[in-house]
C-alpha distance (Angstrom), angle and dihedral (degrees) to the residues before:
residue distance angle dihedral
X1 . . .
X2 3.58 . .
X3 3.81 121.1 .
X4 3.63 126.1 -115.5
X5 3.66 112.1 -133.4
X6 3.94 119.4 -157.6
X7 3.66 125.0 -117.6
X8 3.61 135.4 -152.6
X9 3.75 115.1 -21.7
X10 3.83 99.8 -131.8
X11 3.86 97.9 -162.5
X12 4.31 91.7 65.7
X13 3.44 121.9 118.0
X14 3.54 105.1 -113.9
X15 3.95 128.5 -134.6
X16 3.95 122.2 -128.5
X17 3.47 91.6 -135.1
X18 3.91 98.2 48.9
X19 3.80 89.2 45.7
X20 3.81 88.4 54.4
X21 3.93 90.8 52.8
X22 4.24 96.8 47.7
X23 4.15 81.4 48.2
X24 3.52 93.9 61.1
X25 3.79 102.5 30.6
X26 3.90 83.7 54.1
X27 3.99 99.6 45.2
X28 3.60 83.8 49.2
X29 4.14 106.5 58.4
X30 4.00 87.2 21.8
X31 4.05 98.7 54.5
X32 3.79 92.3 92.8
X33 3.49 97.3 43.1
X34 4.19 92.2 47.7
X35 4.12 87.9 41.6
X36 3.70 89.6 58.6
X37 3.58 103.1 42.4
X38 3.77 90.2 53.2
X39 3.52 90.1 63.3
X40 3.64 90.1 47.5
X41 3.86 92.5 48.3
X42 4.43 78.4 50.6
X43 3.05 99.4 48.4
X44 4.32 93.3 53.4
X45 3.76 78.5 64.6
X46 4.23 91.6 72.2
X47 3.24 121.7 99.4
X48 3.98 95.9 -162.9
X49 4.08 136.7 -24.6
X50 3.43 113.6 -55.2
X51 3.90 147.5 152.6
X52 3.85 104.6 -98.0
X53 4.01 110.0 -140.4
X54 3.81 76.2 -10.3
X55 3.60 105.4 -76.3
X56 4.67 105.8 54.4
X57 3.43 113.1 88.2
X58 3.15 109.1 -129.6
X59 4.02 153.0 147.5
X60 3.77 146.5 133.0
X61 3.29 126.6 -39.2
X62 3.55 125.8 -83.0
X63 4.27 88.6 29.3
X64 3.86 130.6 94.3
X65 3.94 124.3 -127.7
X66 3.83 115.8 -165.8
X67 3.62 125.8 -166.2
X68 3.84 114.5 -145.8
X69 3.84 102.2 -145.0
X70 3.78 128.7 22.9
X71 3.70 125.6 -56.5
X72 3.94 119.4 -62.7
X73 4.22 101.2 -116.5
X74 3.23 80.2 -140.9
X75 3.90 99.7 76.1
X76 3.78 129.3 94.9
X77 3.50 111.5 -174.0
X78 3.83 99.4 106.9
X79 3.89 124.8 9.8
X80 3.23 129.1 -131.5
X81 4.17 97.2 47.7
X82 3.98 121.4 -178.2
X83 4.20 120.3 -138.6
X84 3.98 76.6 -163.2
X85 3.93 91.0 93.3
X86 3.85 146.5 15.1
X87 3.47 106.3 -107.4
X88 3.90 139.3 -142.4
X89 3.86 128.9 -166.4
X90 4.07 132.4 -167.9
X91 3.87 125.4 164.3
X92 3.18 115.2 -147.4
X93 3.96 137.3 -142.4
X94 3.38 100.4 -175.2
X95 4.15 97.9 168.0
X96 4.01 80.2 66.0
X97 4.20 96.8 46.3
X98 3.78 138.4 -14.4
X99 3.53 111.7 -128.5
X100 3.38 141.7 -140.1
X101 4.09 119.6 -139.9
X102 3.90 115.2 -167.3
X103 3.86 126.6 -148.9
X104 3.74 130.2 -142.3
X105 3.94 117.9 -150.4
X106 3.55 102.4 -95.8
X107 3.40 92.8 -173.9
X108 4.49 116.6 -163.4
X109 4.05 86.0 -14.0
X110 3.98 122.7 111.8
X111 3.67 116.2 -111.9
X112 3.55 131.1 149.3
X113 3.69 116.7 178.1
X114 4.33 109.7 -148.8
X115 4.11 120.5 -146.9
X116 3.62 117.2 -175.3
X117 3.53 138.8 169.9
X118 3.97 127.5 -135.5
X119 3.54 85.5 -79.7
X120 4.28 94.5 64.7
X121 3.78 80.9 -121.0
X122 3.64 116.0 131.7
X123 3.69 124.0 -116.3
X124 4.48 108.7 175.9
X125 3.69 128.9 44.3
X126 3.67 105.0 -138.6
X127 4.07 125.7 154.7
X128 3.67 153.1 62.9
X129 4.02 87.6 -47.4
X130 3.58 94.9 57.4
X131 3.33 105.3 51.4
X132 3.94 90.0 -120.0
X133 3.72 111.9 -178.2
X134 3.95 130.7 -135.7
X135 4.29 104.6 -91.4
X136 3.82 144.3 80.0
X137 4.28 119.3 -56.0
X138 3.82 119.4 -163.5
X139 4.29 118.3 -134.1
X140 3.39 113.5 -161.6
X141 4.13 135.0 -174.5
X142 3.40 120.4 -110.4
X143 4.13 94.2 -96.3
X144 3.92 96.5 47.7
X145 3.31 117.1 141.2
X146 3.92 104.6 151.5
X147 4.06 124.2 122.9
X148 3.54 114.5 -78.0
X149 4.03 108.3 -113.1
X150 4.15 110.0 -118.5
X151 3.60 112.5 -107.5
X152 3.87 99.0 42.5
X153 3.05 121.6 125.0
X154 3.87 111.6 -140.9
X155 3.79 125.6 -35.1
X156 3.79 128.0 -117.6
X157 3.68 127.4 -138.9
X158 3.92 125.8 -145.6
X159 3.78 112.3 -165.3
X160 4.25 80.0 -150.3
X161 4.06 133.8 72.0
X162 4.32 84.0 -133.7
X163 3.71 123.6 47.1
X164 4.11 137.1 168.5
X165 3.55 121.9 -123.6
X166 4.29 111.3 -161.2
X167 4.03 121.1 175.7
X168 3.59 122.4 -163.4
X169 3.50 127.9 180.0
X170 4.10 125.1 176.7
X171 3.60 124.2 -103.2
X172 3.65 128.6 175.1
X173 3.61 131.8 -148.0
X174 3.16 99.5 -87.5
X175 4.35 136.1 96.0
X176 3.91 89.6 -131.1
X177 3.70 94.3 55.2
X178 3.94 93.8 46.9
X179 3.61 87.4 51.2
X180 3.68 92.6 63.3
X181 4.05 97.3 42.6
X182 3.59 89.1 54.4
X183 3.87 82.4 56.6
X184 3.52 97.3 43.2
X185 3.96 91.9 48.7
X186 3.80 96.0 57.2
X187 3.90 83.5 77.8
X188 3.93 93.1 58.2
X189 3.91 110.9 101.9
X190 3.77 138.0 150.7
X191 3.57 128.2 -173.1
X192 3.85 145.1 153.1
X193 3.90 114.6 -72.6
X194 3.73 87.6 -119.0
X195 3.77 85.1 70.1
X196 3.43 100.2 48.3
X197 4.15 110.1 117.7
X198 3.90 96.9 161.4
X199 4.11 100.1 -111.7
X200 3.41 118.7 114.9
X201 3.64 123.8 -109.2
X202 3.72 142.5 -134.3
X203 3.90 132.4 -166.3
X204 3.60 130.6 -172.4
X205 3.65 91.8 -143.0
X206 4.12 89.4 -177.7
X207 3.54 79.2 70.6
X208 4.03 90.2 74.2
X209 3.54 124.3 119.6
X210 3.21 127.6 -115.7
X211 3.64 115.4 -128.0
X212 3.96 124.5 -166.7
X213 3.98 113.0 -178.5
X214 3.33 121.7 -148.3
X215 3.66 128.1 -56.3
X216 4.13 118.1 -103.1
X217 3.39 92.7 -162.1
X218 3.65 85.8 -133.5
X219 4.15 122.5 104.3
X220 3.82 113.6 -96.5
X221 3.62 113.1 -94.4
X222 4.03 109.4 -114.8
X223 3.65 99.8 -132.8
X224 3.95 135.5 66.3
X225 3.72 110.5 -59.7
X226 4.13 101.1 -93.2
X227 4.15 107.7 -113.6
X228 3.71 87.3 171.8
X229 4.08 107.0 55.9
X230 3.65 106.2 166.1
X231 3.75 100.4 -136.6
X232 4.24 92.5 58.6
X233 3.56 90.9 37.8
X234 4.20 94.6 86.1
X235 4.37 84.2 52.9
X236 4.20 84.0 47.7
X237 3.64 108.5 43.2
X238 4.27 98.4 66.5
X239 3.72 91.5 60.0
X240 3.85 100.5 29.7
X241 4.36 86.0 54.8
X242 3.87 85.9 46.0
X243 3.37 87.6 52.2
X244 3.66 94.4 52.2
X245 3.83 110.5 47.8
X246 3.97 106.7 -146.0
X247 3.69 117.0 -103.2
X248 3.91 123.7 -127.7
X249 4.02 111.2 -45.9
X250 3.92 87.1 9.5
X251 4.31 94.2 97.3
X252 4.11 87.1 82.3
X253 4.05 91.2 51.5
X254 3.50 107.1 42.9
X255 4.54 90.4 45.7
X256 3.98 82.9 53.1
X257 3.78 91.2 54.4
X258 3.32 98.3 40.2
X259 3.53 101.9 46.6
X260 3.63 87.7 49.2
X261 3.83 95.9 45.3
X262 3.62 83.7 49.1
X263 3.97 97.2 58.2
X264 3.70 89.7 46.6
X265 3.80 93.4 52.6
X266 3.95 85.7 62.8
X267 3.55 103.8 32.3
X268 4.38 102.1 68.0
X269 4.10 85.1 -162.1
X270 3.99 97.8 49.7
X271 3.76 78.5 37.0
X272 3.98 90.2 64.0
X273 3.94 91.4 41.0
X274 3.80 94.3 49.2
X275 4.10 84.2 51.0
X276 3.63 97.5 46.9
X277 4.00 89.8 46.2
X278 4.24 83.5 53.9
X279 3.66 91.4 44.7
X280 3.88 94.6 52.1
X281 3.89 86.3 37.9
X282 3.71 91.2 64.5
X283 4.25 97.4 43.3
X284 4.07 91.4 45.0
X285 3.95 103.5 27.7
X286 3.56 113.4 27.6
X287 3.76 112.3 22.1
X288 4.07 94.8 66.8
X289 3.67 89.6 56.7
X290 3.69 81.3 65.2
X291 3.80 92.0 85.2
X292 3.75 117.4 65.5
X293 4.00 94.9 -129.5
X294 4.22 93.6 62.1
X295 4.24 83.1 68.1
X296 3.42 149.9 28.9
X297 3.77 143.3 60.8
X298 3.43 111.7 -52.9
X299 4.06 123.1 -112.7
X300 3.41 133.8 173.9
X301 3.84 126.7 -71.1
X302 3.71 89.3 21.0
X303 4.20 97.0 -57.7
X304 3.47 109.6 146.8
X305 4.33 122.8 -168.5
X306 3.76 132.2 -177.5
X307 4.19 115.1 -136.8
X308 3.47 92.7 -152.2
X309 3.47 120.5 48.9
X310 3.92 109.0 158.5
X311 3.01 98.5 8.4
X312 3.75 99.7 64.4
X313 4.00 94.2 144.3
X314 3.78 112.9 176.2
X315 3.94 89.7 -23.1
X316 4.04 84.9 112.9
X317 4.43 93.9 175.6
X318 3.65 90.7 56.1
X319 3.88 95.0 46.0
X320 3.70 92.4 48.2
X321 3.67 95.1 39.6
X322 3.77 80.2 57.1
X323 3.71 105.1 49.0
X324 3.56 92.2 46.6
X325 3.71 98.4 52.1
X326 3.67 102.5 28.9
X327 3.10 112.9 -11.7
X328 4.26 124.3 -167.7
X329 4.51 95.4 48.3
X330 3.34 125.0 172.3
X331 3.67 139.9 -107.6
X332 3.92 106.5 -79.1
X333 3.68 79.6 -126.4
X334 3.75 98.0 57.0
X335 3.54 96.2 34.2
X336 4.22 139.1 4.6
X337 3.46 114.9 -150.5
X338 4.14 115.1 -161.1
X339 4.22 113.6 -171.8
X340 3.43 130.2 -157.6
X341 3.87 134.6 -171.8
X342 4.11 100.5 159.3
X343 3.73 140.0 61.9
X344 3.76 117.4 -128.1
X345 3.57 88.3 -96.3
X346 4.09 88.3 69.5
X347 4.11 93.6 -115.4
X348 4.10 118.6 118.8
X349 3.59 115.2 -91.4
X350 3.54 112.7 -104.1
X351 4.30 146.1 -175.2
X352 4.03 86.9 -122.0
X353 3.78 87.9 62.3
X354 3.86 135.5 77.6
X355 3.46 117.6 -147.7
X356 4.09 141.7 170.3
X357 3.83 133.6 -141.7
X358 3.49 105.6 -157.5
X359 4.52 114.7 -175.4
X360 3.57 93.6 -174.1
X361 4.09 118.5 -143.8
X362 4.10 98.7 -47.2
X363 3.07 107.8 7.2
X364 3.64 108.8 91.0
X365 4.35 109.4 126.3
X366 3.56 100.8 -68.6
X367 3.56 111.9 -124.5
X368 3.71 149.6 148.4
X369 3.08 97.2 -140.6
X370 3.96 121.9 30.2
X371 3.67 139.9 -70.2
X372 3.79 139.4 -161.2
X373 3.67 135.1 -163.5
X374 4.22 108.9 -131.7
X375 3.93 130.5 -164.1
X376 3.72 119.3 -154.8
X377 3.66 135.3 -173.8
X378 4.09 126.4 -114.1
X379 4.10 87.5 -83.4
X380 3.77 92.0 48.0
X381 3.69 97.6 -107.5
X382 4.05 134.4 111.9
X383 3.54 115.7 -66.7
X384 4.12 104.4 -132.2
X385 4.25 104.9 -117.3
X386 4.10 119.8 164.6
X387 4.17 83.7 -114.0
X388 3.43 81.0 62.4
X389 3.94 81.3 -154.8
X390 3.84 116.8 139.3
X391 3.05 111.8 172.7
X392 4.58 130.9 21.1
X393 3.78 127.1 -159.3
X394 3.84 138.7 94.7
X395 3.80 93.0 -8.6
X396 3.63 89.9 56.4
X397 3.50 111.9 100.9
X398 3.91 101.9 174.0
X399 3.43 92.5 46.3
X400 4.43 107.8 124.0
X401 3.78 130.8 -134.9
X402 4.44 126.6 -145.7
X403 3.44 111.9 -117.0
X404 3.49 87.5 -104.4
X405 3.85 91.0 64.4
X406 4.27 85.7 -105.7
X407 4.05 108.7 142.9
X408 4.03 102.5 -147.7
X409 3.98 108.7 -163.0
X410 3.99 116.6 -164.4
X411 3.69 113.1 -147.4
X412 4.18 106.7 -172.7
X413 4.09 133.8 109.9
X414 3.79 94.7 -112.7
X415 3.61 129.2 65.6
X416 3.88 114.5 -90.7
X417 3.43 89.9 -144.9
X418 3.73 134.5 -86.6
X419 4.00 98.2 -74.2
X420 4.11 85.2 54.6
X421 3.96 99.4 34.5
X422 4.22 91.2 101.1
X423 3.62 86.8 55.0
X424 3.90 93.2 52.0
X425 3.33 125.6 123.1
X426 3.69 107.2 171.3
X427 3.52 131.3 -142.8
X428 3.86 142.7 -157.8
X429 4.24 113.6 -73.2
X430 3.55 86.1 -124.7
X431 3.96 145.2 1.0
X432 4.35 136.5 44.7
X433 3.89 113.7 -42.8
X434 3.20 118.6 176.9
X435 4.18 124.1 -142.6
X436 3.92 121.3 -141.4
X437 4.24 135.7 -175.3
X438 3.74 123.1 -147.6
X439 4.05 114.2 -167.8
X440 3.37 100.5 -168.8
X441 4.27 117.0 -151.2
X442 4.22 84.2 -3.7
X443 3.71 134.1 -156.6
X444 3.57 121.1 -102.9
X445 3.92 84.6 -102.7
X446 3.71 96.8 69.7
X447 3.94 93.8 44.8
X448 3.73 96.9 49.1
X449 3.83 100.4 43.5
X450 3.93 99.1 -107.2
X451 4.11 86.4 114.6
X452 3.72 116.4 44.3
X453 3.71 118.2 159.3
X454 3.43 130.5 -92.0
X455 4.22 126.6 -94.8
X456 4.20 109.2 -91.0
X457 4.18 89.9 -138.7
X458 3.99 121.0 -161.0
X459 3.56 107.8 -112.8
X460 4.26 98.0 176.4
């Protein structure tokens, strides 16, 4: 018979300085898990699909909201955006309803549609890479155990009670190709189960309204809008940990952090201690893994990858590297992501330099489905340029080739000149910017290391 083994005794008098180390060690592996249960605890403040500020997807819980072109540069809800696809976005609360998500027939286009739990780990396999067919697909919390409705087509299981729910489907650059996604996108849905009749459904999602909330007054903050503020995450973490049951080994971690968040709850000056230690925890633990370079595998000329992208696990420093820079990645599988913040020279890429990308004859990100080279700003979003172009790659169809079959990509503020201008991808007048790949559905090459990119050299 196996032992119990006592946790936490609740009635000790508790140390200042041991309260300060349980209040970082817990804001640190819990910052995903709080980040995305604040936007579920947002989104149960919807009353119906809509265009947040008129350009974030966005609605209540347990609903999808598609756009129908690529994402507004204008949003902040999550850094690190793509204008490689037209996004959806549906938080899910899955302890209240399952759900069930329909499929169109997306025929020979890229899609790959992402489910994650609270952790950012991924919990379905549905896309271009997986053969997915056209028809209805059943996600399910991690205590479930209803009847299966007939015509789905397999059931998903999330090991947490709230989940995220992201389409994206290609697009290229061009008005005939956004023409068809729009069409193609009608036949997105998601819905509870208890909704679920069988017949296919269509939306006109350029139907949505456009919702602007209330003025502030104040100037919009540059940055991502910040689901993890340190002095509401003490009032968030009970219910977001309850809402994500620990995994094996976790028991031990999540009593310590809740005992302790429980004493300071009651106690106003272990309250203030626990705050301060959250407070610091952000400036000197989590904010440097803001910029790409502070994590990572290493690659050469300053590249840096992750493995393990959704599917983070226990691996707590890679998941809250993640969040915090770009949060809501891809399987490895369904897409590799490779970050840079440095010229080859070692020194921070910035809008007073000129620089050049060059993927000699070959060597472009092998892929079977598409990839795209993307610039961003210091705060990880779209630096504003009169191409309005942010990012180049497959979708590119004016982009122009060396004789030699090289592809030479010019990342500066100013115009390189007419003869260069397809090959543009502008970047900010002044300041850090940071550029990033996406191989979407890659070869085995850019997985195992055999392709890494190539160095982004100062060339003024």
């Amino acid at each position: 018979m196996a032992q119990s083994i006592p946790g936490p005794d609740m009635q000790m008098k508790l140390s200042d300085d041991y309260v300060r180390m349980v209040a970082r060690d817990v804001f640190f592996w819990a910052w995903p898990i709080v980040n995305v249960y604040h936007r579920r605890l947002r989104g149960a403040a919807f009353a119906h699909p809509m265009l947040l500020g008129g350009v974030v997807p966005a609605g209540p819980n347990n609903t999808l909201t598609m756009l129908t072109d690529t994402i507004d540069p204008a949003q902040r809800a999550v850094a690190c955006p793509n204008q490689d696809v037209v996004y959806g976005n549906a938080v899910l609360a899955l302890d209240q309803s399952p759900v069930v998500l329909q499929l169109p027939d997306f025929g020979d286009r890229f899609w790959v549609c992402q489910a994650v739990d609270s952790r950012t780990d991924s919990f379905a396999e549905l896309g271009t890479m997986y053969g997915t067919r056209a028809g209805f697909y059943l996600l399910v919390g991690p205590n479930w155990a209803g009847t299966v409705p007939a015509g789905i087509e397999r059931v998903f299981v999330a090991q947490t009670h709230s989940a995220v729910v992201i389409p994206r489907v290609f697009r290229d650059d061009t008005p005939e190709d956004l023409a068809a996604v729009r069409a193609l996108v009608e036949g997105l849905a998601l819905f509870p189960v208890a909704d679920f009749d069988g017949r296919i459904r269509r939306t006109d999602w350029q139907a949505l309204p456009k919702v602007f909330p209330p003025s502030s007054g104040k100037p919009e903050p540059p940055g991502e809008t910040p689901w993890v503020p340190p002095r509401k995450f003490l009032a968030m973490l009970p219910p977001a940990l309850a809402d994500a049951p620990p995994l094996a080994g976790e028991a031990a971690r999540y009593a310590q952090a809740l005992a302790v968040a429980d004493v300071a709850t009651k106690d106003a000056r272990l309250r203030q201690v626990f705050e301060e230690a959250l407070v610091a925890a952000e400036a000197e633990l989590v904010a440097p893994l803001f910029e790409f370079r502070h994590y990572g595998r290493q690659l050469p000329h300053h590249w840096s990858t992750i493995a393990n992208g959704a599917g983070f696990g226990t691996d707590y420093f890679t998941r809250t590297a993640v969040a915090k820079s770009n949060i809501f990645v891809n399987k490895a599988s369904e897409t590799k992501y490779f970050y840079q913040d440095l010229d080859e020279a070692g020194e921070r890429l910035a809008g007073e330099g000129s620089y050049s990308v060059c993927f000699e004859a070959g060597e472009l990100p092998p892929v079977k489905g598409f990839w795209s080279l993307t610039l961003y700003n210091a705060h990880h979003f779209f630096a504003p340029n009169v191409l309005r172009r942010y990012s180049i790659g497959t979708k590119s169809r004016s982009l122009r080739f060396a004789a030699d079959g090289s592809l030479t990509i010019r990342v500066q503020a100013a115009s390189p000149g007419a003869d260069a201008q397809a090959n543009w991808l502008p970047a900010p007048a002044t300041g850090a910017f940071s550029l990033y790949i996406r191989a979407y559905w890659p070869e085995p090459a850019a997985l195992d290391g055999r392709w890494t990119p190539p160095p982004v050299v100062r060339i003024a």
